[in-house]
N, C-alpha and C positions, 0 to 999 in steps of 0.2 A: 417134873412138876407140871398137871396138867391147871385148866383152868378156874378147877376149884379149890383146888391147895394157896394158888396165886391169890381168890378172892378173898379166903380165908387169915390173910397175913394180915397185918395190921400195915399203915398209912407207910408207916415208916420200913416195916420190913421190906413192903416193895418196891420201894427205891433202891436199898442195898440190891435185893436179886436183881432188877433192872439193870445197876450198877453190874453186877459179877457179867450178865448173861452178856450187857455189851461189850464188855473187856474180852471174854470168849470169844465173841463173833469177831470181833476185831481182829483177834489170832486164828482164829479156825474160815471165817469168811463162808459159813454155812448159808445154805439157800433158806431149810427147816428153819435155823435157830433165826431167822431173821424175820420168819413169818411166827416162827415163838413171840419173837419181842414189841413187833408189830401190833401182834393181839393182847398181851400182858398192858403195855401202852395207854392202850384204847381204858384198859379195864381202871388202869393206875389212875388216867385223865377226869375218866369219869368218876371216879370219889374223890377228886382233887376238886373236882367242878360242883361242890355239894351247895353251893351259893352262885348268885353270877358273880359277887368279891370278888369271890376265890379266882372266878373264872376269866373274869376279865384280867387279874393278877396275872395267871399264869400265861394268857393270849400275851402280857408286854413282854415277856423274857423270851417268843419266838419270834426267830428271824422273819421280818414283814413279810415275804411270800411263803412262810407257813401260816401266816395267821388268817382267822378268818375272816371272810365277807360280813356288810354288815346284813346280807341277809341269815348267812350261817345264824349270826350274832343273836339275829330276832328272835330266828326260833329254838338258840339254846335257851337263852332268855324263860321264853314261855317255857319251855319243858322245864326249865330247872324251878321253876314259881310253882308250877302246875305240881312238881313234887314236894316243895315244899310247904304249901299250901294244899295236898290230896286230901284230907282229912275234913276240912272246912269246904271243899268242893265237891266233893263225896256227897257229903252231910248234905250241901243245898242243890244239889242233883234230885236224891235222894226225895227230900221235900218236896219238891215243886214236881215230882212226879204224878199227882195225881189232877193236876195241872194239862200238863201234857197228854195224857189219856184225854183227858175233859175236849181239851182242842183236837185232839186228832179224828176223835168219833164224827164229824162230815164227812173227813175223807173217809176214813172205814166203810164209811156209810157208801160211799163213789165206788170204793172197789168192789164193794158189794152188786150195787146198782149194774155195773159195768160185767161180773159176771151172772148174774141172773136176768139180763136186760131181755131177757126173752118171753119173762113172763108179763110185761108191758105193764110194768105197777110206778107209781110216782115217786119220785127220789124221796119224797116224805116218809112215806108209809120204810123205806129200807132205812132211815135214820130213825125211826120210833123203833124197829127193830134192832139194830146197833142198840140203842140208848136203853133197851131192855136186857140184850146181853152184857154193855158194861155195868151195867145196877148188878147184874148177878154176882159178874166178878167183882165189883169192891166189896160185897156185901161178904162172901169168901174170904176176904182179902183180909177184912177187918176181924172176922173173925180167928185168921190163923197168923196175922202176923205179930201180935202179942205173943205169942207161943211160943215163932223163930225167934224174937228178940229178946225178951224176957225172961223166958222160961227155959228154952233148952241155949239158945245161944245162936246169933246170928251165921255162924260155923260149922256147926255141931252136925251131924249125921243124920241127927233126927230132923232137924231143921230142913236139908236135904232132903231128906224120905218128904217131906213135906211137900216143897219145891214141883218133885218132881208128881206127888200126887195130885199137887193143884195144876200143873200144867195138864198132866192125862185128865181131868174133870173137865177143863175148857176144851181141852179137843172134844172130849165126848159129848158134851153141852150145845158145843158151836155145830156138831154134824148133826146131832138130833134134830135143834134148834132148826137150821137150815132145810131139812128134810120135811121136818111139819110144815114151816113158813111157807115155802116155793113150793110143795109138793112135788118136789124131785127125791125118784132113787138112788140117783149119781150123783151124790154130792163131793166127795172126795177129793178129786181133780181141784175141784172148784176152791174147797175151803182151802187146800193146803197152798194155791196161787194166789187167794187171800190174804194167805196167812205169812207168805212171803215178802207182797205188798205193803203190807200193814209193819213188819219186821225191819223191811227198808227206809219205810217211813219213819218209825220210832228212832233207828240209829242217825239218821241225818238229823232230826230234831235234836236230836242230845248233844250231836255235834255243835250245833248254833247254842244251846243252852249252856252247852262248856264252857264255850268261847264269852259268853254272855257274862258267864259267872268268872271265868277268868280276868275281865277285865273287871269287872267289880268291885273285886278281891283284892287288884293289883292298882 
């Protein structure tokens, strides 16, 4: 039984296998089967832990130096909410995305400023530009995400083809763009260190917005 037949069992089946495999080991004393059971365990615990109830339940029936810290505690705590609640934290991520672009476009505007600083223009003049490129893109935005969610399906293939066609638009938008603006031929280097900047910056945001909305939630 590899690890997807194990996850495949129902709540109750894998306890019995657990059951068989540790009676085996016990008699055979296998190095493998005890790294079988080890991970089979892990996988058992974890759908046992589908609430923290459940979780805290199962933490009283181990011997106190298997249980956990109460930092362990903390952050099954938060993971197990975060799952139980993904759908509703999804949803207001989601939302308040257009939020987060809104706030970010200074700094865009800074890593801008920081790679063209050679053309000696005032951090102004490189945030009226940002605030012209993301007018482009929402204006995109609005018009094609009716489409993904509505119409083909937030999933769907076509919705993908999409995705990836509006991303190659903003690339080829942002190098033009760039190229008119500063009158540089080499823009390339520049936007995609941009463009990394700006990426770094989005995921830490989301980071604090989880956490935000996490606790909101909870």
């Amino acid at each position: 039984m590899d690890r997807e037949d194990f996850k495949s069992l129902s709540f109750k089946d894998q306890t019995a296998a657990l059951v068989n495999l540790k009676k085996q080991n016990k008699a055979t004393k296998s190095d493998s089967l005890t790294e079988v059971i080890s991970t089979f365990t892990k996988i058992h615990n974890d759908r046992n832990d589908s609430t923290y109830a459940a979780y805290l339940a199962r933490q009283k029936t181990l011997q106190p130096q298997d249980q956990d810290n109460w930092f362990d505690r903390l952050i099954k705590k938060r993971a197990i909410t975060i799952g139980e609640k993904s759908e509703v934290i999804q949803e207001t991520l989601e939302h308040n995305r257009p939020k987060q672009y809104f706030l970010l476009m200074p700094l865009l505007a800074l890593f801008i400023m920081w790679n063209f600083r050679k053309n000696h223009i005032y951090y102004l003049d490189h945030l009226i530009f940002t605030i012209h490129g993301m007018t482009a893109y929402f204006i995109v935005s609005i018009l094609t995400r009716p489409f993904m969610k509505y119409v083909f399906g937030a999933e769907s293939m076509m919705s993908t083809i999409i995705k990836i066609g509006l991303f190659a638009w903003i690339c080829w938008y942002m190098f033009n763009a760039l190229k008119v603006f500063y009158q540089r031929k080499k823009v390339i280097g520049k936007m995609f260190l941009i463009v990394i900047l700006y990426y770094v910056s989005l995921k830490l945001t989301e980071m604090v917005m989880l956490n935000l909305i996490y606790y909101v939630a909870t």
